[in-house]
C-alpha positions as CSV (number, residue, x, y, z in Angstrom):
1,X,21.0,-14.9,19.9
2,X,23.9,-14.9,17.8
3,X,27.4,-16.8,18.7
4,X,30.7,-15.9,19.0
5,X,31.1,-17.5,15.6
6,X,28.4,-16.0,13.5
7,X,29.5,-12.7,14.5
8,X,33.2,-12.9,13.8
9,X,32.0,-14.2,10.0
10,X,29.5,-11.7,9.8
11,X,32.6,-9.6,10.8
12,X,35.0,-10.6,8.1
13,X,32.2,-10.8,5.4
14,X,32.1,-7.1,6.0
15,X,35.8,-6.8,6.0
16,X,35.7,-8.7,2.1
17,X,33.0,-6.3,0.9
18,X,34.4,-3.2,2.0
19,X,37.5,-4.5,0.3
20,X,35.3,-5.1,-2.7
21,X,32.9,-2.0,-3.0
22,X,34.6,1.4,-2.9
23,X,31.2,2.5,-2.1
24,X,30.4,0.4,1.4
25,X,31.2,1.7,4.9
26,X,34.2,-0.5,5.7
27,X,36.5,0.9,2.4
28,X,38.1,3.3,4.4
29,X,38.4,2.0,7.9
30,X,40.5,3.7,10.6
31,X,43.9,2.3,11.7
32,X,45.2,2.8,15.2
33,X,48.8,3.7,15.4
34,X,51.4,4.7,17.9
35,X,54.3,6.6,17.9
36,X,55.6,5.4,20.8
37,X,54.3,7.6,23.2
38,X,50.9,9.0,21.5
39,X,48.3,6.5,20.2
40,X,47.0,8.0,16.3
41,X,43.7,7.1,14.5
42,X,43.8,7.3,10.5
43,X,41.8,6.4,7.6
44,X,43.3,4.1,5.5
45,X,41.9,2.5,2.2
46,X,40.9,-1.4,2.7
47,X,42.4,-3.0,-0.6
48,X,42.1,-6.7,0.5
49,X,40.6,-9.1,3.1
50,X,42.2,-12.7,3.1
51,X,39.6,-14.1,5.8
52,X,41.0,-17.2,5.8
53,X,45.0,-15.9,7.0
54,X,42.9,-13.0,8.9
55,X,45.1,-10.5,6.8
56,X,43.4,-7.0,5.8
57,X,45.6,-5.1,3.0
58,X,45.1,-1.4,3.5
59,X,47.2,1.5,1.0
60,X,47.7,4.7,2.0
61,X,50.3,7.7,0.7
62,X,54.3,6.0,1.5
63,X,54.6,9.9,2.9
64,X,52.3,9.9,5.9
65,X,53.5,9.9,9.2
66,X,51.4,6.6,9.9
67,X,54.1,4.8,8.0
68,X,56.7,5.7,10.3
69,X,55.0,4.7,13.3
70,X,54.0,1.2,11.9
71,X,57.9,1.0,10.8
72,X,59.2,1.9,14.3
73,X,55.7,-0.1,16.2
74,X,54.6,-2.8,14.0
């Protein structure tokens, strides 16, 4: 059986390749938004995965409404 520990590493190492490989499952993960009232699921691109800070860096087009919500709901 696996601990609590094992699987959040096994987590992040997943994070850090999807970041890595354009190719792997976790490159374009989904981000959960809200606009205040509604909650929004979009794909996103993962850019970077900084496991030690726990910080993913994700781009996506300045235009979307995503970037609104996470301006008014960060």
């Amino acid at each position: 059986m696996e601990t609590l520990d094992q699987i959040f590493r096994q987590s992040w190492n997943l994070l850090f390749r999807g970041a890595a490989q354009a190719r792997h499952p976790y490159h374009t993960p989904v981000l959960v938004s809200t606009d205040g009232q509604n909650v929004h699921g979009r794909t996103v691109v993962l850019r970077k995965t900084i496991v030690e800070e726990r910080q993913l860096w994700v781009y996506t087009d300045v235009r979307s409404n995503k970037i609104n919500d996470i301006r008014k709901q960060p």
